[in-house]
N, C-alpha and C positions, 0 to 999 in steps of 0.2 A: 230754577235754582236746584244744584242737584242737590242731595239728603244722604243721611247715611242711617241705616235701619242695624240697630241692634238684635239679637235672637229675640230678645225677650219684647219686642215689639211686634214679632208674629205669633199671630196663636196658635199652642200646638196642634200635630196633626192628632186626628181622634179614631182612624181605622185603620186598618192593617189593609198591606198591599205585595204585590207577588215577590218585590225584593226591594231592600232596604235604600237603594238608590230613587228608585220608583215613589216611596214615602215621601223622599225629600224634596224630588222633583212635581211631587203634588200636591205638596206642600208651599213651595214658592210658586207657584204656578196661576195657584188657588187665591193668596195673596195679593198676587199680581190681577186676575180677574176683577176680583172683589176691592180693586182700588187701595189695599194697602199698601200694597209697591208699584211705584207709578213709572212709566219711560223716564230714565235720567238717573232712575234711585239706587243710590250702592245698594249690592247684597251681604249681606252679613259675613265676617270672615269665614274661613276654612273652621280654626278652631271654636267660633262660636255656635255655627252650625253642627260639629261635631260635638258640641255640649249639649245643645241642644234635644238632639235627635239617638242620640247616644251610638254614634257610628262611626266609622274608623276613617281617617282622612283619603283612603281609596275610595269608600264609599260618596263620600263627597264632591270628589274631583269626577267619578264619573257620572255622577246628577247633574255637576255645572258642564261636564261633556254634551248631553241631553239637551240641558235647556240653550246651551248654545246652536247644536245641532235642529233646535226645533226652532226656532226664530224668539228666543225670548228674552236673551241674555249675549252681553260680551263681554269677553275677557280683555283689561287694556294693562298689560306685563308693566309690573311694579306700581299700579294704581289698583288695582280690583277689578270685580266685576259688576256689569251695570246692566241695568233692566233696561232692553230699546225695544222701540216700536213696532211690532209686527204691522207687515204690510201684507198679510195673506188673506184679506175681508172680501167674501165672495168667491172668494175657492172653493168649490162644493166636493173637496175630497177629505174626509175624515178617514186618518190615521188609524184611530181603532177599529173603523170596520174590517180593515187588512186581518183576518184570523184563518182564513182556511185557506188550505191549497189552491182551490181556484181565485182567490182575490187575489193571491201572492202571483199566480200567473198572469192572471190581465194587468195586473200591474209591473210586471217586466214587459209585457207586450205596449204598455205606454211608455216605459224607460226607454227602450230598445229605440223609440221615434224621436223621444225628445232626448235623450243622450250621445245618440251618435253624433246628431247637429251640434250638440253643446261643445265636444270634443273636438270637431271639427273645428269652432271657433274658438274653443279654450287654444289648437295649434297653432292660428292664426293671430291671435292678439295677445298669447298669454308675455307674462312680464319677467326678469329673472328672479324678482321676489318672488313671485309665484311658481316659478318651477322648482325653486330653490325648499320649498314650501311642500308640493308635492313630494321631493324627494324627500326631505324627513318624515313625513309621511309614511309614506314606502316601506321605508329602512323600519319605523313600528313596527307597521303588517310582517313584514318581512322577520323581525326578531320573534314576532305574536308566532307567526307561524313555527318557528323554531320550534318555540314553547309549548307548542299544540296547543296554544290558544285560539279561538273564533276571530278576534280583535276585529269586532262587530263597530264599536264605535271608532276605529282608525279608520275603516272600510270606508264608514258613512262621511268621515273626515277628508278622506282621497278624492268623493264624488262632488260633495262641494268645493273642495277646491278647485276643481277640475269647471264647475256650473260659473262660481266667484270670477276665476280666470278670461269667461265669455265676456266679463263687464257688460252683461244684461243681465241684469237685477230680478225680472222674472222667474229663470231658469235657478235662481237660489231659495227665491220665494217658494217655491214648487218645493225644490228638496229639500229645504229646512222646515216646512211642515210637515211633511212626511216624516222625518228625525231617523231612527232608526229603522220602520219599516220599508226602508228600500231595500235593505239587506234581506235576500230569503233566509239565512238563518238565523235571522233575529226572528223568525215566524215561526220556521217548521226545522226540524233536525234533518238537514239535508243528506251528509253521509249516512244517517239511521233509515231515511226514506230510501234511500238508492243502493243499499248493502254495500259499504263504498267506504273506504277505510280514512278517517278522519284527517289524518295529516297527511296522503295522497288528496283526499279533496281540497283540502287548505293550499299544497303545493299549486293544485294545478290551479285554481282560482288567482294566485297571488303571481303566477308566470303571465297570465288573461290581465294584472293590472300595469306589470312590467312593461308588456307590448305597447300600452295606451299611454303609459309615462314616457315610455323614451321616442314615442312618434310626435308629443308634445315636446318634448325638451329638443326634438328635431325640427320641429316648427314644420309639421309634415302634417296637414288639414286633413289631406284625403287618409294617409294610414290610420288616422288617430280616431275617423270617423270610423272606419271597418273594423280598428281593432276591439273599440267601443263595443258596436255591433254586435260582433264577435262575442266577444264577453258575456253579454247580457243573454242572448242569443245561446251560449253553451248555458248558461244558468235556466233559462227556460226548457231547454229542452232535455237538462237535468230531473226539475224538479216535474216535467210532463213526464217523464220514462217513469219515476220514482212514483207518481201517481196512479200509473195504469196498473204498474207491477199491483199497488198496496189495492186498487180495485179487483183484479182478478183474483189475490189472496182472498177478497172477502166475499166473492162471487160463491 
């Protein structure tokens, strides 16, 4: 039976954390571990969690951005959002270890293996809700970028939908634990690491997601694999250059 959980039904949070979404998000999170929000259970509205926590309705939508990205939460338009079951037990990769340049590399060098495949089948089976899906998507990144924003969590949005579209369950389970740390600039400040002008890196990153959308909306297996590739591939060998540089500065 599903339930509906009011604010005043969680208790609040009691430390401070690096940003005000991050509170919320470990705040329901916290809840959810500890048995007070079970699989099935509504989450508290927008504005009750914004009475709550005392934070501004952006701040809340990108916490439920988060917890959906992370495997904890879904959103179902015009009904709310609900606590589901994570199926990531036995996956021995934690997310927070991801903090230094080298984790952030070894871990594009395992994206690089299991996304190019995923792409390849996202070309192959994806559906036109789903491309349809990806392109709004896009159009985000695409506006973010305008705005010289990072739109970190559009990015992470693109890649599961891209993982979703394989209809192997797997390849989402991988990335929805991850959440945000697939993005290397959710880690480390990539234009600041490479002397490298912010909205030229955001350009050229969001042309690398361009190539992968329209080889998918092509239904084109093989481009969609390389342009993948590709992608993940310049971002590694971005964030390797920017590494060596910042070691021989401090040689």
């Amino acid at each position: 039976m599903t339930s509906t959980f009011t604010a005043q039904t969680l208790p609040p949070p009691r430390k401070k954390h690096r940003t005000l979404a991050q509170g919320v998000v470990e705040h329901i999170t916290g809840s959810i571990q500890q048995g007070v929000l079970k699989p099935g259970d509504k989450l508290p509205t927008e504005s009750a969690i914004m009475e709550q926590h005392g934070v501004s309705r952006t701040v809340v939508r990108e916490a439920i951005s988060h917890l959906q990205a992370a495997g904890w939460a879904q959103t179902r338009h015009g009904i709310g959002t609900f606590v589901i079951e994570r199926s990531n037990a036995g996956l021995a990769i934690n997310a927070e270890s991801i903090v230094t340049v080298m984790d952030v590399l070894a871990m594009l060098e395992l994206r690089i293996s299991m996304e190019a495949e995923a792409a390849w089948l996202a070309a192959a089976r994806r559906s036109e809700a789903q491309v349809a899906e990806l392109a709004k998507v896009l159009g985000a990144m695409q506006r973010s970028v305008a705005r010289g924003s990072p739109a970190v969590d559009a990015d992470v949005q693109f890649h599961l939908l891209i993982a979703q579209s394989t209809g192997n369950r797997y390849f989402v389970d991988i990335l929805s634990q991850l959440g945000t740390t697939i993005i290397p600039r959710a880690r480390v400040n990539m234009p600041q690491l490479g002397h490298d002008d912010p909205a030229i890196y955001l350009e050229r990153v969001n042309r690398e997601h361009e190539d992968i959308f329209n080889a998918i909306l092509r239904k084109d297996p093989e481009a969609a694999r390389a342009a993948m590739r590709t992608h993940l591939s310049n971002s590694r060998e971005r964030l390797r250059q920017a590494q060596q540089q910042l070691e021989s500065n401090g040689a």
